[in-house]
KOLKOL-530105 format. One line per 4 residues: for each residue z, x, y of N, C-alpha, C, O. Coordinates in pm, whole numbers, plus 32768, in hexadecimal, padded with zeros to 4 digits. Example, Ala and Ser with C-alpha at 12.3 -4.5 7.8 and 13.67 -1.06 7.14 Angstrom:
2
830C 8527 7DC7 830C 84CE 7E3E 830C 8528 7EB6 834E 8590 7EB4 ~ 82C4 8505 7F1F 82CA 8557 7F96 8313 850A 8003 8324 853D 8072
//
This chain:
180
7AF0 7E4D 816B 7AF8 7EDC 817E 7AD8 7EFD 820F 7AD8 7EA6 8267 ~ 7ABD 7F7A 8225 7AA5 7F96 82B9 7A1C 7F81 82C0 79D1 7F64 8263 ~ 79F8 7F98 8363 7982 7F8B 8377 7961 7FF0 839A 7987 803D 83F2 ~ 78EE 7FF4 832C 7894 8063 82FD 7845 80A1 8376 7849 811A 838D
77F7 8043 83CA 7799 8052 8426 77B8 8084 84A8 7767 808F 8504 ~ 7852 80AC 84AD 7872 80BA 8517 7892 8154 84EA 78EB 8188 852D ~ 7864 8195 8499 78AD 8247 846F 7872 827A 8458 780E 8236 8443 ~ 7857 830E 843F 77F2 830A 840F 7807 833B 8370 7871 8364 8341
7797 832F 832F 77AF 834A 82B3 77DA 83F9 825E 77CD 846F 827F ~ 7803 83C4 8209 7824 8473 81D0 7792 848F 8182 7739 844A 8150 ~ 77B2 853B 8199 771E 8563 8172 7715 856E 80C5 7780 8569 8089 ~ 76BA 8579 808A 7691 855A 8009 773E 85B7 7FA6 778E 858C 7F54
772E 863C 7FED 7795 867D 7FA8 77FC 862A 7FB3 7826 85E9 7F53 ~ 782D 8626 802B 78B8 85C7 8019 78E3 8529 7FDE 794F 84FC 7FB8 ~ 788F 8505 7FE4 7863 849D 7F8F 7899 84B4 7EED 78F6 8476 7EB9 ~ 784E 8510 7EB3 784F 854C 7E40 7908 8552 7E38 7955 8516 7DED
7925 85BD 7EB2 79B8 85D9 7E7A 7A15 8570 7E95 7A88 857E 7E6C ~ 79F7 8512 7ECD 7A4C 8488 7EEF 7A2C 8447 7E5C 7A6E 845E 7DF6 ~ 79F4 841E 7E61 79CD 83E5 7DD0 7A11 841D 7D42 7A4D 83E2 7CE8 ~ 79EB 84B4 7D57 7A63 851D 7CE6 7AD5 84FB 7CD4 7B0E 84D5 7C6E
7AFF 850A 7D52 7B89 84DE 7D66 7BCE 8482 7D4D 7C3C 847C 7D16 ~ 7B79 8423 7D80 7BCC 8379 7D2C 7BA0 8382 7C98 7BE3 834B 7C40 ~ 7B52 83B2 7C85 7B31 83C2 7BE5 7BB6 83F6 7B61 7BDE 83D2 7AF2 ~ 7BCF 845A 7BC3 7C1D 84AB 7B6C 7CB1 8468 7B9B 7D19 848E 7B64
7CB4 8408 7BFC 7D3B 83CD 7C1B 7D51 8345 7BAD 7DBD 8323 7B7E ~ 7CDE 830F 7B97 7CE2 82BE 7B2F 7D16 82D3 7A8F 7D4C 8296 7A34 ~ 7CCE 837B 7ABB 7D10 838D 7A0D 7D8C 83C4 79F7 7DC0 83BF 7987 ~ 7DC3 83F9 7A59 7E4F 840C 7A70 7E4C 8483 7AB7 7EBF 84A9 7ACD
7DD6 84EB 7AF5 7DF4 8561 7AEC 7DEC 8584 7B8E 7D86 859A 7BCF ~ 7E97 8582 7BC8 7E72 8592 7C4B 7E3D 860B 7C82 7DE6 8616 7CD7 ~ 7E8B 8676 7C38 7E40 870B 7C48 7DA6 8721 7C68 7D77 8750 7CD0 ~ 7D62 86F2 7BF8 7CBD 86F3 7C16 7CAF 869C 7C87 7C53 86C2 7CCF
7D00 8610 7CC0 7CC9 85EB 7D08 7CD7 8615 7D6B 7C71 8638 7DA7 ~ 7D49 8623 7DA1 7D66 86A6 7E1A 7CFF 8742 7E37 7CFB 8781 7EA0 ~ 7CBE 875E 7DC6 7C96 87BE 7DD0 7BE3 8795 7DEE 7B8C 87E5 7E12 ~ 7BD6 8722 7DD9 7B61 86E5 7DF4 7B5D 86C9 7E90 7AFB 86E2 7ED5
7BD9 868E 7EC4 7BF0 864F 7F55 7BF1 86D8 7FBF 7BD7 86DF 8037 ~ 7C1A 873C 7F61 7C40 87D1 7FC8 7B94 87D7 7FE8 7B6F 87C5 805C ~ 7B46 87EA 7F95 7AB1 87EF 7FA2 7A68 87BC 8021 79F9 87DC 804C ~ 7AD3 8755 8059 7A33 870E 809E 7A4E 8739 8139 7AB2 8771 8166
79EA 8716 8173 79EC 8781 8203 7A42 875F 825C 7A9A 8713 8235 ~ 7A45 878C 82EF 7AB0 8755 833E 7A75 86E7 8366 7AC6 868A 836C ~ 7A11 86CB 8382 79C0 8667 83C9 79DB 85CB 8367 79ED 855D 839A ~ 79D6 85EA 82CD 79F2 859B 828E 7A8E 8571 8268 7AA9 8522 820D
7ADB 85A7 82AC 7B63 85A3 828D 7B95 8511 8308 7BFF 84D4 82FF ~ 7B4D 84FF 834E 7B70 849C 837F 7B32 8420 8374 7B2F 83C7 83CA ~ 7AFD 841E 82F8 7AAB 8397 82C3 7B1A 8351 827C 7B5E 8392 822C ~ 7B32 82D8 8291 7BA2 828C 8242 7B83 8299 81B1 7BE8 82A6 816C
7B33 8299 8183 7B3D 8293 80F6 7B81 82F4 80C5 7BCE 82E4 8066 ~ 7B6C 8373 8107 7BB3 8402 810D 7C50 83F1 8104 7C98 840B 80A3 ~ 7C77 83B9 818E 7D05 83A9 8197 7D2F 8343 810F 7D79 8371 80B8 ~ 7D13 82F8 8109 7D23 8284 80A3 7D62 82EC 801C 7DD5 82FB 7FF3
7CE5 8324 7FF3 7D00 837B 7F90 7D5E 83DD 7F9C 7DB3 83D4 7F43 ~ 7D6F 843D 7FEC 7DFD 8475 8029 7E45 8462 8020 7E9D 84B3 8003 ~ 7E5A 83C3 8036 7EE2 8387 804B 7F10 8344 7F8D 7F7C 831B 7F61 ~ 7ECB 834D 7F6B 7EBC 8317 7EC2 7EF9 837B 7EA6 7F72 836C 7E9A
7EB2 8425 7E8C 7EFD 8476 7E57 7F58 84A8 7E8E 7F65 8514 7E54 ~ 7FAD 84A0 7EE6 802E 84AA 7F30 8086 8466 7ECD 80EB 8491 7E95 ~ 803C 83D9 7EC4 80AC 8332 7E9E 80BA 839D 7E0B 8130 83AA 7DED ~ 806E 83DB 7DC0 805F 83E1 7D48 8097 844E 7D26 80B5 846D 7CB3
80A7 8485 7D7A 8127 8530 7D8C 81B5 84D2 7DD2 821C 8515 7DD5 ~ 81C0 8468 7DF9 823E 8468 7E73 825B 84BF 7EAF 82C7 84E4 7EDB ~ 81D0 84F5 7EB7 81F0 854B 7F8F 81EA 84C3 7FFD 817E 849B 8027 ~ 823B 849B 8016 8251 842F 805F 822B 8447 80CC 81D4 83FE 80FC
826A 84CA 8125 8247 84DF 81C0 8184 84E8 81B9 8143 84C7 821D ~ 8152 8509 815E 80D5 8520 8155 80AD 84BA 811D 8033 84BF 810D ~ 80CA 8484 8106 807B 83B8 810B 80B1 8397 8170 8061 8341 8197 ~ 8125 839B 81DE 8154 8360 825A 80BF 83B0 8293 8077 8358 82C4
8082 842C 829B 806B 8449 8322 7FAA 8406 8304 7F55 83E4 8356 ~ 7FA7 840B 827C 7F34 83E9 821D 7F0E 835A 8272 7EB5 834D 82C6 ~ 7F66 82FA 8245 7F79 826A 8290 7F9C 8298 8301 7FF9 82E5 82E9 ~ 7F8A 8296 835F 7FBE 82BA 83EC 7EFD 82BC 8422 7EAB 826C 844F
7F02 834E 83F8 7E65 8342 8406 7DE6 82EB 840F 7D87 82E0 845C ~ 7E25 829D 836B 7DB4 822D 8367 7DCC 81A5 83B7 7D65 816E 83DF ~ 7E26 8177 83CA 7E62 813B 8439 7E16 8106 84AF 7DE4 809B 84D2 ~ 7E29 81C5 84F7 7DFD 81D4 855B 7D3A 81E8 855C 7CFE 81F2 85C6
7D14 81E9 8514 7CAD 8203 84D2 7C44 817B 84D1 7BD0 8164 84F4 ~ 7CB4 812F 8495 7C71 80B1 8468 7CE8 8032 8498 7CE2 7FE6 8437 ~ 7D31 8007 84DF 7D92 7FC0 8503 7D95 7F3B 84E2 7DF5 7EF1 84CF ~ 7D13 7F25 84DD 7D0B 7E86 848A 7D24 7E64 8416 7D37 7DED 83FF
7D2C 7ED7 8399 7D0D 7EE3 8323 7DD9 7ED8 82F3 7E34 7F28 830C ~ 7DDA 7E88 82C6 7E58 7E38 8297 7E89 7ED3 820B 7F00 7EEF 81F9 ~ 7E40 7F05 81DA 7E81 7F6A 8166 7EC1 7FF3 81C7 7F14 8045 81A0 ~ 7E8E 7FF0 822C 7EC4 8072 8282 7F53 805F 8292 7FAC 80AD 8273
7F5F 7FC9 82D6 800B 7FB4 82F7 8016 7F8A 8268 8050 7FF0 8243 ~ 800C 7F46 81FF 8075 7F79 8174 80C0 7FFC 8139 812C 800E 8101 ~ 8040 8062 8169 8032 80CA 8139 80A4 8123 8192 8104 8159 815C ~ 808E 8128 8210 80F2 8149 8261 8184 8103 822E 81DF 8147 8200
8189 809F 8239 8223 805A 820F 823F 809D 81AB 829A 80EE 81BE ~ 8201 8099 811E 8243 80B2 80B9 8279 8161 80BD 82E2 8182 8085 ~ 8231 81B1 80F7 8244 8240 8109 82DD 823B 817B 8340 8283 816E ~ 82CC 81E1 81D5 8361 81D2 8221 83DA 81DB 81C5 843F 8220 81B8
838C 8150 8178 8419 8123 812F 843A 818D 80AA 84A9 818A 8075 ~ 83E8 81D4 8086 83E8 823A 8035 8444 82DD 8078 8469 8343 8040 ~ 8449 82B6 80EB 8476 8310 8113 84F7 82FC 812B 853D 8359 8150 ~ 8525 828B 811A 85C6 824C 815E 85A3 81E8 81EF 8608 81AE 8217
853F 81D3 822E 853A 81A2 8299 84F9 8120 82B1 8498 80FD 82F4 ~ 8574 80CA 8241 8534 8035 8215 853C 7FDB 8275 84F5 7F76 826F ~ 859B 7FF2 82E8 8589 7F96 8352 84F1 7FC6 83A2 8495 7F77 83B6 ~ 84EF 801C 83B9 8458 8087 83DE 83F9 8006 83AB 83CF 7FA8 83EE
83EA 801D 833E 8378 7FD9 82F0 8354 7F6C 8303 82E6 7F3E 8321 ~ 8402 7F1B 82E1 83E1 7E62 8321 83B8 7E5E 83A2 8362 7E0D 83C4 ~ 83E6 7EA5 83E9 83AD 7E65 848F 8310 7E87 847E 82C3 7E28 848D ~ 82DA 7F07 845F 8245 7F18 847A 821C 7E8C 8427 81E4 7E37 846E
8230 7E69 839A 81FE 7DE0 8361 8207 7D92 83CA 81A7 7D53 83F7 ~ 829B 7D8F 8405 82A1 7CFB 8431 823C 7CBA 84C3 8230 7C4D 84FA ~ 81ED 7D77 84DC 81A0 7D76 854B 8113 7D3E 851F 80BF 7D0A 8569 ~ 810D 7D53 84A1 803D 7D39 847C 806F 7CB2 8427 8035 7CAF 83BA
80CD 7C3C 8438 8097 7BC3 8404 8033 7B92 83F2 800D 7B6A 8384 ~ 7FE8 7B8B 8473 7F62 7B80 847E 7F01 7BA9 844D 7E9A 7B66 8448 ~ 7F10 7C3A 8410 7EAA 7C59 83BC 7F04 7C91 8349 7F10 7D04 831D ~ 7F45 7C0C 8322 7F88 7C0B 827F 7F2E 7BB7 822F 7F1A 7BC2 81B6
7EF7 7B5A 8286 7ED5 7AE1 8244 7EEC 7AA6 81DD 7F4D 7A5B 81D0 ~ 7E7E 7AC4 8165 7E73 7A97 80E3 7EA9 7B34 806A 7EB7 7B27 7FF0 ~ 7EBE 7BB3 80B3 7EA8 7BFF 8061 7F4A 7BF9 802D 7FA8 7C00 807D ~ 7F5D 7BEA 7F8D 8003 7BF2 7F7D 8034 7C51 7F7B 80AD 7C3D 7F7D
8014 7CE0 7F78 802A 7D3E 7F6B 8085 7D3E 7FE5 80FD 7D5B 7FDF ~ 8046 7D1C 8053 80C2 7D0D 80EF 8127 7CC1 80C4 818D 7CFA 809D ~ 8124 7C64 80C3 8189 7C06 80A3 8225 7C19 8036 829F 7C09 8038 ~ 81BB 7C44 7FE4 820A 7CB8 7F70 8269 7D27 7F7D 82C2 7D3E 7F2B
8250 7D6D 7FE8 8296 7DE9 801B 8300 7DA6 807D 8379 7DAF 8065 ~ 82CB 7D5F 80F1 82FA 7D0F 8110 8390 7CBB 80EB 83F4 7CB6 8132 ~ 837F 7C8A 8082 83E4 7C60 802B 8451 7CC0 801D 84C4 7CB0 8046 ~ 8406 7D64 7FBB 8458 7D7A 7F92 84B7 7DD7 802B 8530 7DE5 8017
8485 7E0A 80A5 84B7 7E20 80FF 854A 7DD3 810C 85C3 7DEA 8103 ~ 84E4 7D5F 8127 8572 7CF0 8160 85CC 7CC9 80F2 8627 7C7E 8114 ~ 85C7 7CE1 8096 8636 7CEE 8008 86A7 7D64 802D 8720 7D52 803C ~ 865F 7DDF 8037 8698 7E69 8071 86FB 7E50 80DD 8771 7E73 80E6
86B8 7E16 8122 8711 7DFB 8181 878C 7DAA 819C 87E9 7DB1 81EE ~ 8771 7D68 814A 87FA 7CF5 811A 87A5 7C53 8138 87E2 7BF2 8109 ~ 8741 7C3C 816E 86FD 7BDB 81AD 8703 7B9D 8116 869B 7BD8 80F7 ~ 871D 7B69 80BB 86EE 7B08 8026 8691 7AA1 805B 861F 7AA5 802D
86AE 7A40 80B8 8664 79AE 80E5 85FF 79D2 8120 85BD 796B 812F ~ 85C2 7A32 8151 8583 7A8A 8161 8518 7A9D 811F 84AB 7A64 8121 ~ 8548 7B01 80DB 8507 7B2E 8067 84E8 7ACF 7FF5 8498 7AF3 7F9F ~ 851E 7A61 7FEF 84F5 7A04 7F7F 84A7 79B4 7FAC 8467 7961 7F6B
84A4 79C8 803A 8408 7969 806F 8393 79E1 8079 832F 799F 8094 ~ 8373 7A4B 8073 833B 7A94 8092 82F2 7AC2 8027 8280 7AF1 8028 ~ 8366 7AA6 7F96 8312 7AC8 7F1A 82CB 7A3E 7EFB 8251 7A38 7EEA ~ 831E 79CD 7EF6 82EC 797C 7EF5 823B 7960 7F37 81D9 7943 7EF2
823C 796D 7F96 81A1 7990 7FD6 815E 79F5 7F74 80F4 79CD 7F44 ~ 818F 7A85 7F49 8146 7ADE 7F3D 80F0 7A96 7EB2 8078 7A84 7E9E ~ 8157 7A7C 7E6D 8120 7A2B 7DE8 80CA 79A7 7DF0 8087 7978 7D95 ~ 80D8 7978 7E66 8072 7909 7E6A 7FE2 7951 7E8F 7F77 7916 7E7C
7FE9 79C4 7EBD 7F59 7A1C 7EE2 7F39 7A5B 7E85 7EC1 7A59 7E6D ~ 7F9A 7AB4 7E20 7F6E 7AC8 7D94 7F15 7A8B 7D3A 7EA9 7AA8 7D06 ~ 7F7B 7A0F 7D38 7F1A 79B0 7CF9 7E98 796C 7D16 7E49 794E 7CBC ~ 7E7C 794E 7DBB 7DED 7984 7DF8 7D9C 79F8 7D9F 7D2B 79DD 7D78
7DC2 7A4A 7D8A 7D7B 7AEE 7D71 7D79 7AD0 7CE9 7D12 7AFF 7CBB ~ 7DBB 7A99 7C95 7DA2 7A7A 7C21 7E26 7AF3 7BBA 7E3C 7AF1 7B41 ~ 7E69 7B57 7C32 7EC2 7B59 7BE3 7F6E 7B46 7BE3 7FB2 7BAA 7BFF ~ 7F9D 7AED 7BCD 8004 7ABF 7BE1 802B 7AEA 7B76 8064 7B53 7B92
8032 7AD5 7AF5 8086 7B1A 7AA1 80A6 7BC7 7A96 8108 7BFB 7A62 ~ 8041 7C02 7ACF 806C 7C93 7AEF 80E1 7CA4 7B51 8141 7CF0 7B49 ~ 80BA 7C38 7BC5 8106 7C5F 7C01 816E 7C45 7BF0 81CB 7C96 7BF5 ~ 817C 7B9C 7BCF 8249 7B79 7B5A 8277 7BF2 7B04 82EC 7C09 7AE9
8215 7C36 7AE1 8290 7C9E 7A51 82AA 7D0C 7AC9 8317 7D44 7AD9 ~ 822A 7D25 7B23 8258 7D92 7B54 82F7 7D6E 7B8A 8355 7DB8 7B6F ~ 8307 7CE5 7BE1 8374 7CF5 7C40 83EC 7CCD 7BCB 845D 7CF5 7BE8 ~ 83E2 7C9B 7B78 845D 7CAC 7AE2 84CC 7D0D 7ADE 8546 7D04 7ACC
8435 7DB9 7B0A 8495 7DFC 7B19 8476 7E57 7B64 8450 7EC9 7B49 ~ 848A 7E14 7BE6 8486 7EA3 7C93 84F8 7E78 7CBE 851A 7E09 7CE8 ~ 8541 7EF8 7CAC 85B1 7F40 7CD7 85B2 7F00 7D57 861A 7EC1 7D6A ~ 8561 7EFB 7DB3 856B 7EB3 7E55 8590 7DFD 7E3D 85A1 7DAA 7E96
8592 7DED 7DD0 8599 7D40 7DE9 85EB 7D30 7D96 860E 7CBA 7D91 ~ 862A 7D83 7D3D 86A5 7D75 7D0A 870D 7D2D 7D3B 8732 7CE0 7CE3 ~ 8756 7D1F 7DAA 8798 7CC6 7DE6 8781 7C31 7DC6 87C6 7BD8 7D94 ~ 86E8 7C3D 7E03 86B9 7BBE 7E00 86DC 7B59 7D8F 870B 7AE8 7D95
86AF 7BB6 7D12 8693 7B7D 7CA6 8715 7B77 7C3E 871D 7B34 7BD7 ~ 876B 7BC5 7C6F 87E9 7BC7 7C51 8873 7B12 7C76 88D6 7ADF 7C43 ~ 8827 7B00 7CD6 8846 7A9C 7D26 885A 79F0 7CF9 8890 7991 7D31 ~ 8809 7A01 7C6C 87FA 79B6 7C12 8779 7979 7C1D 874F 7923 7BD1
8734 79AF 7C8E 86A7 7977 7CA5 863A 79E0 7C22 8631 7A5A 7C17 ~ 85F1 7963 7BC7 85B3 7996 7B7E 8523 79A7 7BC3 8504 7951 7C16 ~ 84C8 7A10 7BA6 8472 7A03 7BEC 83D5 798B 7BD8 837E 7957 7C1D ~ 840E 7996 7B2F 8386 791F 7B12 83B1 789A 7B49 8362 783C 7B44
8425 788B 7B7B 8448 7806 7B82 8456 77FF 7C3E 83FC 77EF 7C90 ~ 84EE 7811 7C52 84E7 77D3 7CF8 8495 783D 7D68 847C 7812 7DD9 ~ 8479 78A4 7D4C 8418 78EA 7D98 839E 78F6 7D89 835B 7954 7DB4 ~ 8362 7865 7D26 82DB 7862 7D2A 829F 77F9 7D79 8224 77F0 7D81
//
């Protein structure tokens, strides 16, 4: 996660409504959580956890430009932190601007590392794009980091059936088999 020691912290209230917020995002209810996030001060609006959450209930409305500017923020905010550029990509590519997306990925390799979630998007970018050899090395990785994380089978059904790797998988490449 980020580093804590370098920000300063949110005050007890905002705390409270950050916390609300993902609360009520868990149970499905973005409304309350939005209305929890409107709560917290300006000072606290630039705490990543803040944006983080922002950018959740955006993903969870598909206000896309408002998870682009959500991720944008945290980004710049926190630049080391590998979920900012996912988060940014996927709001690109949500928007139509899938070449957009691959290049910013193809800029934080370095801080893709182990997480598959990069790798994953990744994939399905370069699928989008027409890239297949590509993308079948890219998922290929993502699933070997899944399975690190312990979840690899979430992530096989998920990509079964994402519309972005359709090509891929169309291709006759099964995914439990030559892209593992």
């Amino acid at each position: 996660m980020y580093n804590s020691s370098e920000m300063t912290p949110l005050s007890q209230e905002d705390t409270f409504n950050v916390n609300s917020a993902i609360g009520w995002l868990e149970l499905g209810n973005q409304h309350e959580a939005a209305d929890h996030l409107q709560k917290i001060s300006a000072a606290g609006r630039s705490h990543p956890q803040v944006m983080e959450t922002e950018y959740r209930i955006a993903y969870e409305a598909k206000q896309w430009g408002v998870c682009l500017n959500s991720a944008r923020m945290f980004r710049a905010a926190c630049p080391g932190e590998i979920s900012g550029w996912i988060q940014e990509s996927i709001a690109l590519h949500k928007l139509g601007k899938t070449q957009e997306a691959y290049d910013l990925l193809s800029s934080a390799t370095e801080l893709g590392g182990q997480q598959w979630s990069f790798w994953y998007n990744w994939a399905c970018y370069s699928c989008r794009l027409g890239n297949l050899p590509e993308a079948k090395e890219w998922l290929k990785r993502a699933f070997q980091f899944a399975e690190k994380a312990g979840v690899l089978r979430n992530v096989r059904e998920h990509a079964t059936t994402d519309e972005d790797l359709k090509e891929l998988l169309a291709g006759g490449t099964q995914t439990g088999q030559s892209c593992s």
